[in-house]
N, C-alpha and C positions, 0 to 999 in steps of 0.2 A: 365537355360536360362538366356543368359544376361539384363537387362531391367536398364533403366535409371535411377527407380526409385531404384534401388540395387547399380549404377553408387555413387548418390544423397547421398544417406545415409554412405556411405564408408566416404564419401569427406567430409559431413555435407554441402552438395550444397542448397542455396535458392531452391526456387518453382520457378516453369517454369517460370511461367509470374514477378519474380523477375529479372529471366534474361534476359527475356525479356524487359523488362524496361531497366535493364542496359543497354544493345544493342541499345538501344533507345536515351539514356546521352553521350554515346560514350565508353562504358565498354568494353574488349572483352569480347570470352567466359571466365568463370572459369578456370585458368590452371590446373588443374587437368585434363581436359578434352586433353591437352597436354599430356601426361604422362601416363593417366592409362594404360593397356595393352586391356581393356574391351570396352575402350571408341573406340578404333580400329577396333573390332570385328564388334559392333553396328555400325560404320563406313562403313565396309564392306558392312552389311546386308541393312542399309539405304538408304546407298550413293554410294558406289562405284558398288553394284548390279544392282541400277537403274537407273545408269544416261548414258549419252552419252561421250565418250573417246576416243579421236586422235588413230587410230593406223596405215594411210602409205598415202603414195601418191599415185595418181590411178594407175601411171605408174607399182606398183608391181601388180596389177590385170588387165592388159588392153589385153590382149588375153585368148581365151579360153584355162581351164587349170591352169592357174595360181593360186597360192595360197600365201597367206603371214599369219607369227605368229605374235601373239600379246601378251597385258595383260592386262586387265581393271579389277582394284582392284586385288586380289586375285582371279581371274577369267583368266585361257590361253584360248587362242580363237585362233581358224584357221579360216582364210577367203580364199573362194574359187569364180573364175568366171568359172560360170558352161560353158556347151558345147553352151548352148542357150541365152547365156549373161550375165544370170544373176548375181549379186551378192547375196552370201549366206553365211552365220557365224556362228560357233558350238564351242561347248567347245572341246577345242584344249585336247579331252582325248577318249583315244580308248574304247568303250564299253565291253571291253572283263575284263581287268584288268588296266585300268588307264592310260595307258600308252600316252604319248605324239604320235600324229598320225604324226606332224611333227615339227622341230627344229629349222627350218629357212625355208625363200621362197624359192621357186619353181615352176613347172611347172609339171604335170604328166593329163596323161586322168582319172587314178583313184589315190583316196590316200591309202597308204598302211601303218599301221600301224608298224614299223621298230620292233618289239619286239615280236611278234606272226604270220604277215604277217594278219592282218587281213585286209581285202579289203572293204573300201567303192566309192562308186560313190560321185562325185562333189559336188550332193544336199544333200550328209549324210545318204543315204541308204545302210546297209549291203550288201555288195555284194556275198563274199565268207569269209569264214571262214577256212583254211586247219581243216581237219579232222572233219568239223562239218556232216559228211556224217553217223558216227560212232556217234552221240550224237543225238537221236530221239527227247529228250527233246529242241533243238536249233532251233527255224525257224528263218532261215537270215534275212528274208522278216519283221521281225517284231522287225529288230532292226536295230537301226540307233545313229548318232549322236546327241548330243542331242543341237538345233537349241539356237540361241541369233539372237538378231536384228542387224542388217547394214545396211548404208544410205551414201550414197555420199553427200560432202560442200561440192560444185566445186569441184575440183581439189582433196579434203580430203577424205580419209574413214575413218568411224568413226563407231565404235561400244559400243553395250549394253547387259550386259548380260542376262539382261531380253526379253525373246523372244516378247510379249506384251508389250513392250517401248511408250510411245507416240512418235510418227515421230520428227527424230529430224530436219525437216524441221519448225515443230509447235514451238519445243521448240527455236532456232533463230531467229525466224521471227521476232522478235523485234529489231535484229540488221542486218539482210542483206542489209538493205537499205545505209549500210557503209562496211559490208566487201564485195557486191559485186563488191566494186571499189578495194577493197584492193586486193581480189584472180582475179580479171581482170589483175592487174599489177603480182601478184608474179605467176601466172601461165607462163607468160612468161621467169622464172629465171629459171636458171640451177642447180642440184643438187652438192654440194659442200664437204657436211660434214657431220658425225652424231656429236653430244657435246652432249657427256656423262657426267653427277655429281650424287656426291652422296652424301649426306649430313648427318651429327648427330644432324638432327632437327627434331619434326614432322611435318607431311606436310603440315600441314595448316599454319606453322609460313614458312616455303619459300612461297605457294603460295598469303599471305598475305604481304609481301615481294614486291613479284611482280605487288602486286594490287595496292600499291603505288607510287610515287616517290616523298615524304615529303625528302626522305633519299638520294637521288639523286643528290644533291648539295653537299653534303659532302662526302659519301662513294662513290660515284663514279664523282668525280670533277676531276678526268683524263680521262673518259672511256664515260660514257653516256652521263653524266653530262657536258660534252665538246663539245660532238657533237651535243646535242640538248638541247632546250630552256625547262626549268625545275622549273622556277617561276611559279606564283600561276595564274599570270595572262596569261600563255601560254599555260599550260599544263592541256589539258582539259579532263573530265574524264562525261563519263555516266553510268548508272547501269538498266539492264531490266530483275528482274527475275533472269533468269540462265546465262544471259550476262553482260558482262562488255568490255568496248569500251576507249580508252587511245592513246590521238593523240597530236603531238608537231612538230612546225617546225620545222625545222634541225639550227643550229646555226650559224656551224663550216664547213668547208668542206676546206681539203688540197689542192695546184696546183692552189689558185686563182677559185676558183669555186663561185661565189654566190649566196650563199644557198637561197635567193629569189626566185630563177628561179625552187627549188626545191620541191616536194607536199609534204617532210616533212616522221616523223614517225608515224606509225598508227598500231594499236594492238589490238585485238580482245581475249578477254578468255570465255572461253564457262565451266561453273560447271560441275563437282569440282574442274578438273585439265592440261584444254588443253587450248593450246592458239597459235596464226597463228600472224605473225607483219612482217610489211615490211617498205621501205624506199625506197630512190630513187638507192641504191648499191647494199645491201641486204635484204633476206627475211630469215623465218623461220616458222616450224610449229613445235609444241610439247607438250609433258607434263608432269605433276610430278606427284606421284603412290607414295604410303608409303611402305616401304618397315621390317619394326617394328611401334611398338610408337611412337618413338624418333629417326626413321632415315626414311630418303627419297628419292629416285634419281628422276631426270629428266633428259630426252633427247630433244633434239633439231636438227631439221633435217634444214641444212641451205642449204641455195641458194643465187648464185648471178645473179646479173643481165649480159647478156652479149653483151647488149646495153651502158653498162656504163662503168666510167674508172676499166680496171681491178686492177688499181695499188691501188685506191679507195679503191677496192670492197675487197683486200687484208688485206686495212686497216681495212676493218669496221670489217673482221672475226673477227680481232685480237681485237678490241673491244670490242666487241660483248662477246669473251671467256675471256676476262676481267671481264668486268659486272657482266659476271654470277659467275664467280669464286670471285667477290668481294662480292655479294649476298650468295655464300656460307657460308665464310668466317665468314659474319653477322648473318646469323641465326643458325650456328652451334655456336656460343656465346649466342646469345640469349636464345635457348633453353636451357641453364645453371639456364636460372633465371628460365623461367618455372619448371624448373625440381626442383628446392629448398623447393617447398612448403611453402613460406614465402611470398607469395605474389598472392593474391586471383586472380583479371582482371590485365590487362594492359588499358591503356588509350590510345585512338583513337581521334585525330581532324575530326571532322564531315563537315569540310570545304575539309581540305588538303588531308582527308582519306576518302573522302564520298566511294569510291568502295570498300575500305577494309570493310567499315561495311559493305556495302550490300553483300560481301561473308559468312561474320559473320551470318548476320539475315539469309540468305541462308543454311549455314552447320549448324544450330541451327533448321530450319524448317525440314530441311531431317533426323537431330539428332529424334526429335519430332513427329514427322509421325507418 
C-alpha cells in the first residue's frame, strides 16, 4: 500500500506540518513530490478519484440516447442521457471482462459492449448477455455498470468518479456569482476546435503555470501578454477552496477596436484540473489529467463568438494555440529542474502568485486526507 509516510521517508521529507508552513512562507510542495511514480498513484486515490472534472458540452448529451467518453484521472467513464432525461455516469468498462462499452460518442437506445455484445440499458442495468441462458450461475438483473457522479455548470458536464461526491453545485458555489456571467456569454459561442498538448511535465507544474501570469510579460509578450493587461495592478486573481477566478482587461485589439468598449478576459479553474475562460472573441472549456509522473496533456475545446469580428476571432485562436504551446514549451523545461534532485521547494510570490499557492495548499490537503 502506498502511504505518504513510505512517500516521506524515501525523500527524507520534513513532517507535514513542516510543509505546511513552508506553503505558508511561499515554498512549493517538495520536488520529489514532482517525480516520484508513488506520489501519482496517491494522486489518483486522493485527488483525481474524488474530485470534479470537465468532460463535454451539453450539446454531446442533449437528446435522449446520447452518450459521450471521458477520463477523470485514471478513471474511463461513459455518460449516458437516459430515455427519461436523465443524466447518468459509469465506469466506461463492461462488466463482463473489462472491456470499453464505448470509444467515442454516440447515440443508441441501449449500449452494447463491442467485444462480447453484452447489453446494458441507459441507467447501467444488464440487459442481456448472449449465451447467459447456458450459465445458471449469471443473473443479468443483478449486474450493472458500475455508477460515478455527474452534474451539469451551465452549459458543462462534469464528472466524479466517486459515486458519493459532494454536489458539485456545493463545491462552486463560492465562485458562480462570477462564472454565471462568464457561461451567460460563452454559451452563446460556437464550437471551433479541440487543442490538444501534451507535455514532459508533471501536472501540477503546467497547472501551476496557468494559475499564474507573474510569467506573462515575458513568455508570452507576443501572444497573451499583448492582448491583455498583465501588470500587478490589472490582473486580478481570487482563490475559494477548490476555485480560482483570473480576470484582465483586454489591452490590444486589431482593426481600431477599443478595447474600453470590451468586458475584457475572465477565467474560472475548478480542482485539480479544469478550467472554462472567455473574452469578448473567444471562449474555451478544458483540462489537464497526468498522463505518467512527469508527463501530462491537456485539451481545450474552443469557441467563438459569432457576434464578433470573425477575422478577430481567427486571430485570437491563433493566439490562444500560441500561449499554450509557449506554456508548454516552459514547463516541459522546467520540469528538468524538478526532476534533478538538487533542489528541495521552488519559491512562490504570495502577492503575484497568491492562486498558485492556494492550488499548492489545496493538492497538499487532498495529498493529506
Amino acid at each position: 500500500m502506498i502511504t505518504l509516510d513510505a512517500i516521506r521517508a524515501r525523500h527524507g521529507l520534513p513532517p507535514n506540518a513542516a510543509i505546511t508552513e513552508g506553503l505558508d512562507r511561499g515554498l512549493s510542495l517538495p520536488t520529489a513530490l514532482y517525480v516520484d511514480p508513488d506520489v501519482l498513484q496517491l494522486e489518483h486515490q486522493k485527488i483525481f478519484d474524488r474530485c470534479w472534472q470537465y468532460a463535454c458540452h451539453e450539446d454531446a448529451l442533449r437528446n435522449p440516447g446520447d452518450y459521450a467518453v471521458t477520463q477523470a484521472g485514471r478513471t474511463p467513464i461513459i455518460i449516458t442521457r437516459d430515455h427519461d432525461g436523465a443524466l447518468r455516469g459509469f465506469v466506461n468498462a463492461c462488466r463482463h471482462r473489462l472491456h470499453p462499452i464505448a470509444t467515442e460518442n454516440g447515440n443508441r437506445r441501449m449500449l452494447q459492449c463491442p467485444y462480447h455484445a453484452w447489453t446494458y440499458q441507459l441507467d447501467g442495468q444488464l440487459r442481456s448477455a448472449p449465451r447467459s441462458q447456458r450459465e445458471p450461475e449469471l443473473d443479468c438483473s443483478a449486474i450493472a455498470l458500475e455508477p460515478v457522479s455527474v452534474e451539469p455548470w451551465d452549459q458543462w458536464i462534469f464528472v466524479n468518479p466517486d459515486p458519493h461526491a459532494e454536489p458539485l453545485s456545493a463545491v462552486t458555489a463560492p465562485i458562480r456569482h462570477l462564472t454565471d456571467d462568464l457561461n451567460a456569454d460563452l454559451v452563446k459561442y460556437r464550437f471551433s476546435a479541440r487543442y490538444e498538448y501534451s507535455m514532459s511535465c508533471n501536472w501540477k507544474v503546467w497547472a501551476e503555470n496557468a494559475l499564474e501570469c507573474y510569467h506573462c510579460p515575458t513568455l508570452h509578450r507576443t501572444s497573451f501578454g499583448k492582448t491583455y493587461k498583465v501588470g500587478p495592478d490589472d490582473y486580478r486573481l481570487e482563490s475559494w477552496g477548490d476555485t480560482i477566478w483570473h480576470s484582465s482587461p483586454t489591452k490590444w485589439v486589431p482593426n481600431d477596436v477599443d478595447p474600453a468598449t470590451l468586458k475584457g478576459f475572465r477565467f474560472a479553474f475548478l480542482f485539480p484540473g479544469s478550467f472554462c475562460a472567455v473574452d469578448d472573441y473567444v471562449g474555451f472549456a478544458g483540462r489537464v489529467f497526468p498522463t505518467g509522473p512527469e508527463t501530462c496533456s491537456a485539451v481545450a475545446d474552443m469557441y467563438t463568438n459569432p457576434e464578433g469580428d470573425q477575422e478577430i476571432a481567427e486571430q485570437w485562436l491563433a493566439m490562444w494555440d500560441q500561449t499554450l504551446r509557449e506554456d508548454k514549451l516552459a514547463t516541459d523545461l522546467q520540469q528538468v529542474g524538478y526532476h534533478s534532485g538538487r533542489i528541495p521547494n521552488a519559491r512562490i510570490l504570495l502577492e503575484s502568485e497568491s492562486s498558485l499557492q492556494a492550488f499548492l495548499r489545496r493538492t497538499w490537503t487532498g495529498l493529506t486526507a
